[in-house]
N, C-alpha and C positions, 0 to 999 in steps of 0.2 A: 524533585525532578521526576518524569513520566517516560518513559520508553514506550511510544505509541508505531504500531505495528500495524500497518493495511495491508489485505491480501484484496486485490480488487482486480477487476475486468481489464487485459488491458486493451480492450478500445475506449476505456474511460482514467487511463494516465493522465492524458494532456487536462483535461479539464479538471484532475486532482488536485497535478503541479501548480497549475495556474490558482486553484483554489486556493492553494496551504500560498503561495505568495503573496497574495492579494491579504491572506491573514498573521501575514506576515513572519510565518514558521523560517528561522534561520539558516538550516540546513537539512537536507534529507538526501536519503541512499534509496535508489531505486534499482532492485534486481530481477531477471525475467522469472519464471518462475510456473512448475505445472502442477496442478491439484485437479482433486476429482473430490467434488460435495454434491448439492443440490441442484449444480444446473445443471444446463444440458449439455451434453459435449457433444461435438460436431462431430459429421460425418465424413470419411475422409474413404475419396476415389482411386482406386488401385491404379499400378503402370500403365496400364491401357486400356482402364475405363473402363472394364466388365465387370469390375469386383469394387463392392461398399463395404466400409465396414467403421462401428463407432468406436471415436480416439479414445482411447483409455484415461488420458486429462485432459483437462479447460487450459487453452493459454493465459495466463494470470502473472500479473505483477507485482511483486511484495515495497510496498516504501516503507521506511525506518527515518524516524526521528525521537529528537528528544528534549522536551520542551518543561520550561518551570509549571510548577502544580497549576497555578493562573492561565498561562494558556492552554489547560488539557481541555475544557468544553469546547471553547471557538475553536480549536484546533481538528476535533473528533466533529464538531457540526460543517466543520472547510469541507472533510474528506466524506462524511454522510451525505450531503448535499451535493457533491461533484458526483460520486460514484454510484449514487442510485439511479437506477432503472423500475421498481418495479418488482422484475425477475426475479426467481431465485436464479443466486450463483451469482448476485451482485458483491460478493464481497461477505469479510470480517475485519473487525479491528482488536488490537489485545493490547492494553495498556498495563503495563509492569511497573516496578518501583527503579528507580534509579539510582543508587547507592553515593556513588560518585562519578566523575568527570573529570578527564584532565586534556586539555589541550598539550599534544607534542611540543607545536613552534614555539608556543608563548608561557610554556609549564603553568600555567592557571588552572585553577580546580574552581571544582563548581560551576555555578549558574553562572560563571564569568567568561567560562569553556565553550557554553552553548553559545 
């Protein structure tokens, strides 16, 4: 099993979400999230509009799942294809190893978990 980790745009969630579903990913955790890489980070307007200055992060959404070795390609090609732009500051993805699994409700381990 694969622990696949996307740091992406978030005005490109919804078309994520919808991707990993359509590819039929089981479950996944979506947290807000701020980072500073290669894009651009916005400019943001003082109290009363005399003063500019650039945000220190990119607003950014992190989603977690975790999926059998078989779906890491379609999985990582769902969230490539939704989340590109183009840009930099589209995004990274970090795929880890998975050790094990255990469902709380139904105590099941492993790929039976996911």
């Amino acid at each position: 099993m694969k622990r696949i980790e996307a740091v992406i745009r978030s005005d490109r969630l919804n078309n994520v979400v919808t991707a990993l579903k359509e590819a039929n990913v089981g479950g996944l955790t979506v947290t807000q999230s701020r980072g500073r890489g290669a894009g651009e980070r916005p400019m943001i307007v003082g109290g009363r509009g005399t003063t500019q200055y650039m945000a220190d992060f990119n607003p950014l959404n992190t989603i977690i799942t975790v999926v059998d070795d078989s779906k890491v390609d379609s999985t990582v090609s769902a969230i490539t294809d939704a989340a590109h732009t183009g840009v930099k500051g589209d995004g990274k993805i970090f795929i880890t190893n998975v050790e094990e699994t255990i469902d709380i409700a139904t105590k099941e381990k492993g790929s039976k978990s996911i």
